[in-house]
mmCIF file of the protein (N, C-alpha, C, O) and its ligand, coordinates in Angstrom:
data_MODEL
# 
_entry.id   MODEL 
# 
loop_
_entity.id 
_entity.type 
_entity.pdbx_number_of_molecules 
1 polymer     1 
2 non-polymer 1 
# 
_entity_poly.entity_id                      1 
_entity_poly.type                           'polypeptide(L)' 
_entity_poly.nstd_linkage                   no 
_entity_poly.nstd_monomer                   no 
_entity_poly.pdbx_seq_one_letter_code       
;(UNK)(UNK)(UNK)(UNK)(UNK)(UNK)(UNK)(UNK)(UNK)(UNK)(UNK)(UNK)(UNK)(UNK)(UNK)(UNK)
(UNK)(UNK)(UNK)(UNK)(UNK)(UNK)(UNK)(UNK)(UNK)(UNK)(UNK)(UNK)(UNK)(UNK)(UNK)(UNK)
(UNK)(UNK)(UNK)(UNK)(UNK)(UNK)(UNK)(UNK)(UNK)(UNK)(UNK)(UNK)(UNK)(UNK)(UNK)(UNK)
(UNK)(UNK)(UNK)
;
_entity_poly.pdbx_seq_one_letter_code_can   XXXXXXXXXXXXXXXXXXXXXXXXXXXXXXXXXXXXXXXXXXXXXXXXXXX 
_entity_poly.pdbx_strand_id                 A 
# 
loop_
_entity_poly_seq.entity_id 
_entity_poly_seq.num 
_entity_poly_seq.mon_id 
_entity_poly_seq.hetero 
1 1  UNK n 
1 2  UNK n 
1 3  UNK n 
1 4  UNK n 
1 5  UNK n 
1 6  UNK n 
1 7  UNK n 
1 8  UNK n 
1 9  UNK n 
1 10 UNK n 
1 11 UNK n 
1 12 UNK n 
1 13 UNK n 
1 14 UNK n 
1 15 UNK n 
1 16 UNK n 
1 17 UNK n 
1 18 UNK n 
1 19 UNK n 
1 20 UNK n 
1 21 UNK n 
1 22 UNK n 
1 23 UNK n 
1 24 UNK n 
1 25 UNK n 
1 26 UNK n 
1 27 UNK n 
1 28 UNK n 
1 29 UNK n 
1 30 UNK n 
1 31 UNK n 
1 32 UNK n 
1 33 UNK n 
1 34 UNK n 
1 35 UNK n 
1 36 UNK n 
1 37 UNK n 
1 38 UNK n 
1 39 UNK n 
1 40 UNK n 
1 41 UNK n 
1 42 UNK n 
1 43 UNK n 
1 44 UNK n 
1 45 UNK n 
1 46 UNK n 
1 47 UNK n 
1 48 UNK n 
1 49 UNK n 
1 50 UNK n 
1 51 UNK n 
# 
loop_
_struct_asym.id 
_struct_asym.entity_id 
A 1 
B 2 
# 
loop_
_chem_comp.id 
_chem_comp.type 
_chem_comp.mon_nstd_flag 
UNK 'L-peptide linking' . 
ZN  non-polymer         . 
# 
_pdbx_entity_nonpoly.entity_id   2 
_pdbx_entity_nonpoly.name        ? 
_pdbx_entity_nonpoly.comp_id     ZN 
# 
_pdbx_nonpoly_scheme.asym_id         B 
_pdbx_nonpoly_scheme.entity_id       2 
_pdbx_nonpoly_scheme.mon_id          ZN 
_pdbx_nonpoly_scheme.ndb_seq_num     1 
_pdbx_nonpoly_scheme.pdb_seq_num     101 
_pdbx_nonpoly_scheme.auth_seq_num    101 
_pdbx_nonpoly_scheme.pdb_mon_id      ZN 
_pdbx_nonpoly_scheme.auth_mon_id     ZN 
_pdbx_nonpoly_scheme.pdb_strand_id   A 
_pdbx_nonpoly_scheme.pdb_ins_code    . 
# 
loop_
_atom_site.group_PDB 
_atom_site.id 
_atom_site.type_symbol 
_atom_site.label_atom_id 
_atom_site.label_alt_id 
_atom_site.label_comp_id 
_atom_site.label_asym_id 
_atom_site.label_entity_id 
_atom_site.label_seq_id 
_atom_site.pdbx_PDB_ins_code 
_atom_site.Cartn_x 
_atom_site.Cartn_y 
_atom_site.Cartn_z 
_atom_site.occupancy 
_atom_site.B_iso_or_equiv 
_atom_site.pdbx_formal_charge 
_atom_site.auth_seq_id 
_atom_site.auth_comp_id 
_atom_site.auth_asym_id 
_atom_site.auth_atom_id 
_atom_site.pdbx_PDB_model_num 
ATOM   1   N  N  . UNK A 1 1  ? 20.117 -2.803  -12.027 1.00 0.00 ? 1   UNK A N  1 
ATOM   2   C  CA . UNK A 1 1  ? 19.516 -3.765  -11.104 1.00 0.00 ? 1   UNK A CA 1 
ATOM   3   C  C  . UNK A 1 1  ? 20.143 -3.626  -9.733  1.00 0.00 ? 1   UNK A C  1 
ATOM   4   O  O  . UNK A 1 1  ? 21.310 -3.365  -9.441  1.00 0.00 ? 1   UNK A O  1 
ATOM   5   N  N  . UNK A 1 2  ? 19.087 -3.862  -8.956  1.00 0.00 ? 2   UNK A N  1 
ATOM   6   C  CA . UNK A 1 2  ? 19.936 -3.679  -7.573  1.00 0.00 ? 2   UNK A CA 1 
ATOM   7   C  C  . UNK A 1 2  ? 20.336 -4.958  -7.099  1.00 0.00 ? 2   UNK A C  1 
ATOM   8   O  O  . UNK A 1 2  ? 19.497 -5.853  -6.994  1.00 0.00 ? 2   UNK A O  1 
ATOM   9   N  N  . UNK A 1 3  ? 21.565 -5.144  -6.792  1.00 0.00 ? 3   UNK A N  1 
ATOM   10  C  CA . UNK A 1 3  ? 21.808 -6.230  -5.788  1.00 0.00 ? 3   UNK A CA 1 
ATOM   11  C  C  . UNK A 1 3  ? 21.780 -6.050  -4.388  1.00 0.00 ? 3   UNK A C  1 
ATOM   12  O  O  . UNK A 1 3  ? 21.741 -4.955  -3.828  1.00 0.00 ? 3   UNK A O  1 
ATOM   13  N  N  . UNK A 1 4  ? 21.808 -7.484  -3.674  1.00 0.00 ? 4   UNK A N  1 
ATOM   14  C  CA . UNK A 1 4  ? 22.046 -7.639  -2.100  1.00 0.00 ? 4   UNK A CA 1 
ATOM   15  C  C  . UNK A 1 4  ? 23.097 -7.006  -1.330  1.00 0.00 ? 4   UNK A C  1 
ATOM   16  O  O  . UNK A 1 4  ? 24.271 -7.225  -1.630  1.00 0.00 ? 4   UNK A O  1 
ATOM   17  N  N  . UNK A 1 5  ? 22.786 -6.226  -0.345  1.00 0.00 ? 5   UNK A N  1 
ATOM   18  C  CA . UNK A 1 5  ? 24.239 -5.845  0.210   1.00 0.00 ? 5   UNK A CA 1 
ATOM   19  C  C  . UNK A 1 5  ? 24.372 -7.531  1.322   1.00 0.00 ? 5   UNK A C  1 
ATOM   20  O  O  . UNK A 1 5  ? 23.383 -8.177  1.670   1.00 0.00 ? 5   UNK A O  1 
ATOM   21  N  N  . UNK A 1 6  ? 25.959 -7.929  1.699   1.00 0.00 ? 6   UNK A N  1 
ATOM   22  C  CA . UNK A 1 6  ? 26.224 -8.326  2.387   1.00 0.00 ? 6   UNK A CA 1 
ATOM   23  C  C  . UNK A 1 6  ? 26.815 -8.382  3.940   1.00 0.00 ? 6   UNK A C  1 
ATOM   24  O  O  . UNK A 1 6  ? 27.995 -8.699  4.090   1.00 0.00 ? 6   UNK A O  1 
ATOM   25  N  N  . UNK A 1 7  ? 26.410 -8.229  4.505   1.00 0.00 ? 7   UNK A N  1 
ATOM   26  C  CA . UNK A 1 7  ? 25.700 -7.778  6.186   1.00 0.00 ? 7   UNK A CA 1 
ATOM   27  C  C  . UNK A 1 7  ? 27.926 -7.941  6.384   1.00 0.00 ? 7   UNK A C  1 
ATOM   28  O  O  . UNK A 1 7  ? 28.836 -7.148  6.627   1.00 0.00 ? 7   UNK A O  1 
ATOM   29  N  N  . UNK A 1 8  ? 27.793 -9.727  6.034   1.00 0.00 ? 8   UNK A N  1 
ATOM   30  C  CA . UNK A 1 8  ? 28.852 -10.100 6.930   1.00 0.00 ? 8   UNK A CA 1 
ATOM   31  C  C  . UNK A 1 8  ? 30.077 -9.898  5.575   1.00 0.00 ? 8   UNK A C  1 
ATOM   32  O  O  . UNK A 1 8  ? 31.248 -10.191 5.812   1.00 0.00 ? 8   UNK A O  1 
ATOM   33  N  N  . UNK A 1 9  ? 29.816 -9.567  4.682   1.00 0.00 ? 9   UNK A N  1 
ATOM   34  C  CA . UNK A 1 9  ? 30.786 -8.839  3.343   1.00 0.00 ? 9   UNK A CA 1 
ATOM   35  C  C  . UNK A 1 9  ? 30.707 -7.931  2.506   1.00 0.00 ? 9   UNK A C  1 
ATOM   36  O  O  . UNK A 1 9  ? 30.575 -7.896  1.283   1.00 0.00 ? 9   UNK A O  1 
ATOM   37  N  N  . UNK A 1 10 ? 30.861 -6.756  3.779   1.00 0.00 ? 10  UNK A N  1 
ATOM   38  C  CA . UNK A 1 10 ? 30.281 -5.474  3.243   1.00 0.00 ? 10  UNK A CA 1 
ATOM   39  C  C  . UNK A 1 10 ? 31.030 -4.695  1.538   1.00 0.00 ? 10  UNK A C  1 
ATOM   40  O  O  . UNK A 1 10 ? 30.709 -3.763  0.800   1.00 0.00 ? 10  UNK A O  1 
ATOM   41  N  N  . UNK A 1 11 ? 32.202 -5.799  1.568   1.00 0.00 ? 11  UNK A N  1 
ATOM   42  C  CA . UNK A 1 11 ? 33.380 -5.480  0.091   1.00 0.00 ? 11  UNK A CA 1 
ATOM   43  C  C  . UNK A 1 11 ? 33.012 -6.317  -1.023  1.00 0.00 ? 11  UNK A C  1 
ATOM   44  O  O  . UNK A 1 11 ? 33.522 -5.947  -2.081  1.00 0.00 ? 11  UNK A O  1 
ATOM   45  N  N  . UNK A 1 12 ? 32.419 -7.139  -1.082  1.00 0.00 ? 12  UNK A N  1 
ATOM   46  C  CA . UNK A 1 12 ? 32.113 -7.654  -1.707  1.00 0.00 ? 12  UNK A CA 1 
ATOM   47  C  C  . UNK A 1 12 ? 31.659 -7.729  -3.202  1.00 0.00 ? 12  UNK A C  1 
ATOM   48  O  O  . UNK A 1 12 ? 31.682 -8.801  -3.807  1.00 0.00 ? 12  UNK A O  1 
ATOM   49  N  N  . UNK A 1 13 ? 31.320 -6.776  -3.674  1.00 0.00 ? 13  UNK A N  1 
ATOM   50  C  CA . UNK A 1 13 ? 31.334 -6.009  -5.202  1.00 0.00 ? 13  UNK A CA 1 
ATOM   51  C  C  . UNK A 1 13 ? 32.654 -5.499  -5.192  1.00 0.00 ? 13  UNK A C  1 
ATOM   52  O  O  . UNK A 1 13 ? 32.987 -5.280  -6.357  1.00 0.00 ? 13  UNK A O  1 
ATOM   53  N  N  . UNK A 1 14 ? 33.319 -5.287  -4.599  1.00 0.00 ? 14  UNK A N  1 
ATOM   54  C  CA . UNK A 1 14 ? 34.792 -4.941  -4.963  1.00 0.00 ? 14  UNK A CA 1 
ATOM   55  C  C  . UNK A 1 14 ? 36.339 -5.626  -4.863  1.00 0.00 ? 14  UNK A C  1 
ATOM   56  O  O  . UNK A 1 14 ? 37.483 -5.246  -5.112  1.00 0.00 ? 14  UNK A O  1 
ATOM   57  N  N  . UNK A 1 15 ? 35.839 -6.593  -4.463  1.00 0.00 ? 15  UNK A N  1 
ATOM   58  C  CA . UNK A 1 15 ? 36.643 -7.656  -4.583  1.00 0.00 ? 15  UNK A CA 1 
ATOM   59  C  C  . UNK A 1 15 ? 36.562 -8.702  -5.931  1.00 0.00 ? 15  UNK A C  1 
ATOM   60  O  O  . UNK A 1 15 ? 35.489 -8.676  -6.534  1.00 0.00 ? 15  UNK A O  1 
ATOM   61  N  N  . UNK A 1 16 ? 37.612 -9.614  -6.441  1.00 0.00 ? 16  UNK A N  1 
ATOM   62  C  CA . UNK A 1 16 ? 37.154 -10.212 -7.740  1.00 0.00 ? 16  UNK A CA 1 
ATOM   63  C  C  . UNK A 1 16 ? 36.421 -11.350 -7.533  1.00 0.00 ? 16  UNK A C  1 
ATOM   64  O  O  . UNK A 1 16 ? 36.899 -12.418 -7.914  1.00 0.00 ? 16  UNK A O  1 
ATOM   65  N  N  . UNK A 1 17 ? 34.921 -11.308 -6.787  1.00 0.00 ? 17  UNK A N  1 
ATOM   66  C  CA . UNK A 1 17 ? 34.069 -12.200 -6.663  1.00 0.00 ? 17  UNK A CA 1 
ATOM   67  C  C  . UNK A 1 17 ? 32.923 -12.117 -7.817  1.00 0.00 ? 17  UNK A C  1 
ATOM   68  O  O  . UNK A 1 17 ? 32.005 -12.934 -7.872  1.00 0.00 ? 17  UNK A O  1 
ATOM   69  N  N  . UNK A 1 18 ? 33.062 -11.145 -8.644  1.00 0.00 ? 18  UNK A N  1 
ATOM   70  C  CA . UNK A 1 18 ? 31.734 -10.848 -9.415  1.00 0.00 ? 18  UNK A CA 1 
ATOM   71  C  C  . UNK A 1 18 ? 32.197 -10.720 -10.476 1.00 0.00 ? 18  UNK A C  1 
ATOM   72  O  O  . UNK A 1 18 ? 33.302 -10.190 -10.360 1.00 0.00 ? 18  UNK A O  1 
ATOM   73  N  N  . UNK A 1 19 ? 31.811 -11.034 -12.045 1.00 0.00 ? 19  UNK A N  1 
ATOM   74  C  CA . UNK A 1 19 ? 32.299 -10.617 -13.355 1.00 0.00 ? 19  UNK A CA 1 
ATOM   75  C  C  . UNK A 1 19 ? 30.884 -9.865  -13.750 1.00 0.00 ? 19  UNK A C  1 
ATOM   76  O  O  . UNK A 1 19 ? 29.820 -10.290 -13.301 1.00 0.00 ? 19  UNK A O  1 
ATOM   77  N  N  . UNK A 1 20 ? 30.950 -8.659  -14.668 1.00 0.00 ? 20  UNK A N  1 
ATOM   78  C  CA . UNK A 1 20 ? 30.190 -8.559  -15.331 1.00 0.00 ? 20  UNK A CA 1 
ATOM   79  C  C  . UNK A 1 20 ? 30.058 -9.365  -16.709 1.00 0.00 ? 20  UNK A C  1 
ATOM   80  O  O  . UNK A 1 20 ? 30.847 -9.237  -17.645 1.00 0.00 ? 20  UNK A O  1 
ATOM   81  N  N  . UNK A 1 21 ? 28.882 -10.260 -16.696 1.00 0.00 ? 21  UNK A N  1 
ATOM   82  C  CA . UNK A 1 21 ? 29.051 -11.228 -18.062 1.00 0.00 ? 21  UNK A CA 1 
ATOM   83  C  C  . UNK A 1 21 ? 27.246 -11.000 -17.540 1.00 0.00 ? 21  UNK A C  1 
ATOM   84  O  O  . UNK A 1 21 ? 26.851 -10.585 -16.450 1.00 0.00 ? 21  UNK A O  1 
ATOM   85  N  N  . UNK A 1 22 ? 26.483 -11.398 -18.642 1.00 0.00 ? 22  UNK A N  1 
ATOM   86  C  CA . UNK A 1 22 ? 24.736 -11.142 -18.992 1.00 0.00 ? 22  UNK A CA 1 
ATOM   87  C  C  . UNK A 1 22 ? 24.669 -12.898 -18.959 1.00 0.00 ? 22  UNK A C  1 
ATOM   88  O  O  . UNK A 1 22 ? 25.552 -13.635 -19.400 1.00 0.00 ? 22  UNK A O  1 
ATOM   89  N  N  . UNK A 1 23 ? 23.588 -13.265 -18.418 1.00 0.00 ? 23  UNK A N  1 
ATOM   90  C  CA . UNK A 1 23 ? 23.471 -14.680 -18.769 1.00 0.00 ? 23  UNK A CA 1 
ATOM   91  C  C  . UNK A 1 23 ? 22.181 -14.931 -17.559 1.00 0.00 ? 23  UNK A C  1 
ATOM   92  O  O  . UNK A 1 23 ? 21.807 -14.354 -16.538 1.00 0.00 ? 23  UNK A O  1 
ATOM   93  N  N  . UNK A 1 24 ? 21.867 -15.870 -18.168 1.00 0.00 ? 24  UNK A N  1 
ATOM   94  C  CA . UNK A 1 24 ? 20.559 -16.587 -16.826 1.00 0.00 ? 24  UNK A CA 1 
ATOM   95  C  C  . UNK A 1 24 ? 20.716 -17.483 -15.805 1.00 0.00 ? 24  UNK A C  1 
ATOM   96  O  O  . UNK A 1 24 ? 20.996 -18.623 -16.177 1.00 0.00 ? 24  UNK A O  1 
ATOM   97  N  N  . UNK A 1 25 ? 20.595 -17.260 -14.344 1.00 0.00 ? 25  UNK A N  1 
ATOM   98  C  CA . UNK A 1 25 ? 20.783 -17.373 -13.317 1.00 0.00 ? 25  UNK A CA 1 
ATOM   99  C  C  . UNK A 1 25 ? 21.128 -19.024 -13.161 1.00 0.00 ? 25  UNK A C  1 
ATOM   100 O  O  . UNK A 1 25 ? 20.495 -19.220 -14.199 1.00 0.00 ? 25  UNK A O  1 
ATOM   101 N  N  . UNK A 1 26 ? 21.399 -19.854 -12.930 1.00 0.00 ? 26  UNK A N  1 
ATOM   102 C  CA . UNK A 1 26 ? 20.988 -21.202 -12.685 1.00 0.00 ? 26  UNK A CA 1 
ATOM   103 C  C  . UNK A 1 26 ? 20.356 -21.297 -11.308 1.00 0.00 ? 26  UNK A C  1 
ATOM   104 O  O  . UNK A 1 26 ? 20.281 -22.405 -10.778 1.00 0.00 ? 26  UNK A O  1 
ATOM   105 N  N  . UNK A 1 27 ? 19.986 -20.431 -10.812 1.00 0.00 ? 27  UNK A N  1 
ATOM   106 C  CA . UNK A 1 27 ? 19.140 -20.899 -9.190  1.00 0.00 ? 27  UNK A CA 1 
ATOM   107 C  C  . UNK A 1 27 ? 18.246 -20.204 -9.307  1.00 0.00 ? 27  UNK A C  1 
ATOM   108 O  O  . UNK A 1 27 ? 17.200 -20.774 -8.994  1.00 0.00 ? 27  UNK A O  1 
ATOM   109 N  N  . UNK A 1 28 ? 18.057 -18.688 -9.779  1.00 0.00 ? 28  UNK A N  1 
ATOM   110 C  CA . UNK A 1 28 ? 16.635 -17.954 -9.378  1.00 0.00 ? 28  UNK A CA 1 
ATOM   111 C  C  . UNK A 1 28 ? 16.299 -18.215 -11.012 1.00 0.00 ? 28  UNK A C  1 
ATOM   112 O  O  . UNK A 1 28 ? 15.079 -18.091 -11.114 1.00 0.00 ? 28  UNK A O  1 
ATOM   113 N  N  . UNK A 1 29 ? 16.806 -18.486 -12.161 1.00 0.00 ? 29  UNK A N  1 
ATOM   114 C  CA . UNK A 1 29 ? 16.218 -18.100 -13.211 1.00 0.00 ? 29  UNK A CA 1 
ATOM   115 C  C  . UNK A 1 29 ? 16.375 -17.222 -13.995 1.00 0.00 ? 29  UNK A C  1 
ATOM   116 O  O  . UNK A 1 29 ? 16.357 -17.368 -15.217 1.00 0.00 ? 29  UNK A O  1 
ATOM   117 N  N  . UNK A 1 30 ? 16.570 -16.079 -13.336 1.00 0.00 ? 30  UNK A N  1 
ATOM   118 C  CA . UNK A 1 30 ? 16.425 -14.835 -14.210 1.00 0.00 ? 30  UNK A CA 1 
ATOM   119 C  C  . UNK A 1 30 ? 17.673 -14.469 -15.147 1.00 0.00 ? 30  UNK A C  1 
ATOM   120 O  O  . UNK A 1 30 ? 18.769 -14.966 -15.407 1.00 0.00 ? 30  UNK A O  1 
ATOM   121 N  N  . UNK A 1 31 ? 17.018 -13.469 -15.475 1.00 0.00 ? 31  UNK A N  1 
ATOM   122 C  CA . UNK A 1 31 ? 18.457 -12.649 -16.883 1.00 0.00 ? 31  UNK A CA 1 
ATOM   123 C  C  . UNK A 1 31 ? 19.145 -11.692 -15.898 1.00 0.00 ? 31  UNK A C  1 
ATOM   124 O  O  . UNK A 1 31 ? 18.539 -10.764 -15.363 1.00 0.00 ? 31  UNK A O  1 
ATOM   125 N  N  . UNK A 1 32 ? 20.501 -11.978 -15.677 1.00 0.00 ? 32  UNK A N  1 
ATOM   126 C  CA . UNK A 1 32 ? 21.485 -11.214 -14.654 1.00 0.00 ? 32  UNK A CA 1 
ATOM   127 C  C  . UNK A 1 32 ? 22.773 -10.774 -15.638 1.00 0.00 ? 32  UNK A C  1 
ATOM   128 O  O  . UNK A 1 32 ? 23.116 -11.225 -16.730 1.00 0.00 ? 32  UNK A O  1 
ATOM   129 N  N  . UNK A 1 33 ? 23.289 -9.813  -14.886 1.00 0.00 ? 33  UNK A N  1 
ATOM   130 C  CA . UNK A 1 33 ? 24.290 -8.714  -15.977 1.00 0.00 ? 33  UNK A CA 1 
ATOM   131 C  C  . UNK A 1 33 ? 25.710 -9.078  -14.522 1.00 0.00 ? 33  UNK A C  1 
ATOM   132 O  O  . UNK A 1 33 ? 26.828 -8.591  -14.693 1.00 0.00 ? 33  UNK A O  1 
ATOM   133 N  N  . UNK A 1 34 ? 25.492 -9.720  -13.558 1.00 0.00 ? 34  UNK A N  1 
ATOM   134 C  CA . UNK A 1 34 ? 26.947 -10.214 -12.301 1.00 0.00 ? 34  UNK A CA 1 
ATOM   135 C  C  . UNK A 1 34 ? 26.507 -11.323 -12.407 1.00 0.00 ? 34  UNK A C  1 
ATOM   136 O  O  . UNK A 1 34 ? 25.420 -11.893 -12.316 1.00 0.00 ? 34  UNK A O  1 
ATOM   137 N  N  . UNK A 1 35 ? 28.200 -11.699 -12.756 1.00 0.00 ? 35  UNK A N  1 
ATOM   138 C  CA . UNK A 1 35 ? 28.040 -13.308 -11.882 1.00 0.00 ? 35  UNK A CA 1 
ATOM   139 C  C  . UNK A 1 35 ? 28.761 -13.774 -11.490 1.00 0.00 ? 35  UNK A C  1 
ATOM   140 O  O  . UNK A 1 35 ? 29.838 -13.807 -12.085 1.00 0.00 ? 35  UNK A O  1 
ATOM   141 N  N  . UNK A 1 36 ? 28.613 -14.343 -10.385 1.00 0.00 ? 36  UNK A N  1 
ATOM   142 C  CA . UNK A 1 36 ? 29.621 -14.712 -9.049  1.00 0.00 ? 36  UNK A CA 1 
ATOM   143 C  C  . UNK A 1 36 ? 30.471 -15.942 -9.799  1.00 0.00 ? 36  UNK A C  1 
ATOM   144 O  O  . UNK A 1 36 ? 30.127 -16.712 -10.695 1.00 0.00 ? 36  UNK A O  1 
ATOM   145 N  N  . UNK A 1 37 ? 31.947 -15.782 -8.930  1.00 0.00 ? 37  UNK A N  1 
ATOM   146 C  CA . UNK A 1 37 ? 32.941 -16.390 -10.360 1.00 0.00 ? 37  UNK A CA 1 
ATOM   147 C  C  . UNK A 1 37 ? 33.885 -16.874 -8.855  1.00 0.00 ? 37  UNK A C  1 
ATOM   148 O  O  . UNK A 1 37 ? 34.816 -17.616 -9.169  1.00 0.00 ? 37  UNK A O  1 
ATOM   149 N  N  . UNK A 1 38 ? 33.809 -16.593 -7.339  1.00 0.00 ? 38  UNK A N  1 
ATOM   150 C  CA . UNK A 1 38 ? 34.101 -17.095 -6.337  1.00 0.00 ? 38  UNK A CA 1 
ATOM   151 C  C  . UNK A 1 38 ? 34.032 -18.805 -6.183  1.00 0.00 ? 38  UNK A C  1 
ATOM   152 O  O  . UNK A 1 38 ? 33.363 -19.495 -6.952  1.00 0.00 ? 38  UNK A O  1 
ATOM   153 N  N  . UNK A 1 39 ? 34.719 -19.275 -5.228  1.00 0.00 ? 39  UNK A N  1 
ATOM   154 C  CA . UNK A 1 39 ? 34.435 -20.513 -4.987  1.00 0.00 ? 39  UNK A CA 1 
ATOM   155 C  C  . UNK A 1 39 ? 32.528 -20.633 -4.501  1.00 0.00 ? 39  UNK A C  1 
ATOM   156 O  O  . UNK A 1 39 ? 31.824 -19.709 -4.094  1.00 0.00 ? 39  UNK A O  1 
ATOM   157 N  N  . UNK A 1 40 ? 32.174 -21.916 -4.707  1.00 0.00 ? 40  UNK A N  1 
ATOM   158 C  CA . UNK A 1 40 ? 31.484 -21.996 -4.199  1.00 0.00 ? 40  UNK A CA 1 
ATOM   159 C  C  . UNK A 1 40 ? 30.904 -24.098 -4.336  1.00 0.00 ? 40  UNK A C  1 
ATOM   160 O  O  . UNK A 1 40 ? 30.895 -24.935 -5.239  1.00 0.00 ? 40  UNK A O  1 
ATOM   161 N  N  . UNK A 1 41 ? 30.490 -24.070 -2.723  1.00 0.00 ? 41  UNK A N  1 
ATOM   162 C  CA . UNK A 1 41 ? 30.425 -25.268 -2.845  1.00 0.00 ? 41  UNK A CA 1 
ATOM   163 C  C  . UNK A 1 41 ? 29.375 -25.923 -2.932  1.00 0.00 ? 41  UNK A C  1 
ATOM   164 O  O  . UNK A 1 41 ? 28.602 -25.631 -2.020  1.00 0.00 ? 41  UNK A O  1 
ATOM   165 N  N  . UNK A 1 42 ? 28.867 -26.929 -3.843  1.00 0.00 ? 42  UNK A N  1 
ATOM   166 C  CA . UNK A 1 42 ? 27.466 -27.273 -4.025  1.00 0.00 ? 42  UNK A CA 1 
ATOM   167 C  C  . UNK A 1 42 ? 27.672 -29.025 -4.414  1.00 0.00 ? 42  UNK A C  1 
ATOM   168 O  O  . UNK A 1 42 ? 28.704 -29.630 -4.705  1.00 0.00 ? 42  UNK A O  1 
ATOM   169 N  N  . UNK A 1 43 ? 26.423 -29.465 -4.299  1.00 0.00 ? 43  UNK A N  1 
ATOM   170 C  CA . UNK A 1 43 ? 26.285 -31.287 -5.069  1.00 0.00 ? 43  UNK A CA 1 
ATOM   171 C  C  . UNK A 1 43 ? 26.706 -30.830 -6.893  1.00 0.00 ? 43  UNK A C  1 
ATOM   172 O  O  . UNK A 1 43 ? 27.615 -31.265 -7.600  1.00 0.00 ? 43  UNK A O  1 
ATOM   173 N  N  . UNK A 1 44 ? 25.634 -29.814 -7.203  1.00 0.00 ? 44  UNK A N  1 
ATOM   174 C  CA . UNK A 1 44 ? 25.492 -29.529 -9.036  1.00 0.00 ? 44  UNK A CA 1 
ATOM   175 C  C  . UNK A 1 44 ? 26.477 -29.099 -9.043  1.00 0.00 ? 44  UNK A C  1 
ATOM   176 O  O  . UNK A 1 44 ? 27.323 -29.206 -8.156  1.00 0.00 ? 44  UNK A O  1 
ATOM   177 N  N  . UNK A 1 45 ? 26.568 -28.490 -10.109 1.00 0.00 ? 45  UNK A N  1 
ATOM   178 C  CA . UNK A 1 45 ? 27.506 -27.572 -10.988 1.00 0.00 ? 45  UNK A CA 1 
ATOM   179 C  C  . UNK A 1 45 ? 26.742 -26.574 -11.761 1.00 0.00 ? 45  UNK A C  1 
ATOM   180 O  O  . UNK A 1 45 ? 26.357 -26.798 -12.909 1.00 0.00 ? 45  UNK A O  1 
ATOM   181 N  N  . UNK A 1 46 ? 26.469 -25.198 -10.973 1.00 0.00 ? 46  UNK A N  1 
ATOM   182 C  CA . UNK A 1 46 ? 25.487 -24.165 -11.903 1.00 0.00 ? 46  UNK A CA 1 
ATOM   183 C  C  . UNK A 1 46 ? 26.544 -23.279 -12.893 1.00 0.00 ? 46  UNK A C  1 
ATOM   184 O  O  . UNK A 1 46 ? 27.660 -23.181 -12.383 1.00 0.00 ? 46  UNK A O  1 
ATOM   185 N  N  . UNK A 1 47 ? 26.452 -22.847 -13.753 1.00 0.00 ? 47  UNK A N  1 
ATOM   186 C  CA . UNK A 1 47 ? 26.672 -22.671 -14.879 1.00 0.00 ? 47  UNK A CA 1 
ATOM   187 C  C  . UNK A 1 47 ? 27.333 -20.732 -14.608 1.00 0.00 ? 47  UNK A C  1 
ATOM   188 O  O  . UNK A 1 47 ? 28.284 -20.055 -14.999 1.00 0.00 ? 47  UNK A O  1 
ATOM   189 N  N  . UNK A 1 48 ? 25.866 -20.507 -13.538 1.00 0.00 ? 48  UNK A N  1 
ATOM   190 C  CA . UNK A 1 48 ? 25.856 -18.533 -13.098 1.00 0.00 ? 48  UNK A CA 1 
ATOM   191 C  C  . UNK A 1 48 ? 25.176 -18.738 -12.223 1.00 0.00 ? 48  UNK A C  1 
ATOM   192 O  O  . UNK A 1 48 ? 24.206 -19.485 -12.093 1.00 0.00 ? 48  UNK A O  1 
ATOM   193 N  N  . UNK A 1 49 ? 25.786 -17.908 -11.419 1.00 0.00 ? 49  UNK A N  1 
ATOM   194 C  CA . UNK A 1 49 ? 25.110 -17.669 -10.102 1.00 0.00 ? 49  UNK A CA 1 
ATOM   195 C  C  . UNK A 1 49 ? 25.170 -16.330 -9.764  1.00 0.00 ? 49  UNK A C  1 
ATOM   196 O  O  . UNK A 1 49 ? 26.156 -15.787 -9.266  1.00 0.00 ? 49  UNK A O  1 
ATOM   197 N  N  . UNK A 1 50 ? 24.190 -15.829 -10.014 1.00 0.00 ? 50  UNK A N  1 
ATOM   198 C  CA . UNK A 1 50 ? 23.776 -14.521 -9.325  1.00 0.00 ? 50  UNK A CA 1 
ATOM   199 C  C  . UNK A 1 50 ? 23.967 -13.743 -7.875  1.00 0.00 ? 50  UNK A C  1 
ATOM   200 O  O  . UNK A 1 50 ? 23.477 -14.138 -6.817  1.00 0.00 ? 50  UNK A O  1 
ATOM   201 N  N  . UNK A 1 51 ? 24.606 -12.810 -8.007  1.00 0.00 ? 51  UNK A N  1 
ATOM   202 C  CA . UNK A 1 51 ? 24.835 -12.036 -6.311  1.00 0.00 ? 51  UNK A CA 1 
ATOM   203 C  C  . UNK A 1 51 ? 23.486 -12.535 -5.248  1.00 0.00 ? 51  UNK A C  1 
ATOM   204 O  O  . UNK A 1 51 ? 23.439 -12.139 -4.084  1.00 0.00 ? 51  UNK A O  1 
HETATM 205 ZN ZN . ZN  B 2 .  ? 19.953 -15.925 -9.262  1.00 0.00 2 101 ZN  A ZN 1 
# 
């Protein structure tokens, strides 16, 4: 699968922001094989969040 490159974090797959773990997205839905394991700040609490 291809992911997003990041304009303003061009390292970003190589830094420990991403795990490979398989699971379904909590924002787009889908079946994803990365998931972002970074801070991130929101109202919810999603479960996986996809690159
Ligand atoms: Zn997603």
């Amino acid at each position: 699968m291809d992911y997003p490159q990041f304009k303003y974090h061009p390292n970003a797959y190589r830094l420990d922001l991403f795990e490979n773990q398989i699971g379904r997205c909590s924002i787009c839905n889908q079946q994803h094989d990365l998931k972002y394991i970074g801070c991130f700040y929101s109202v919810d609490e999603p479960d996986y969040i996809c690159p």
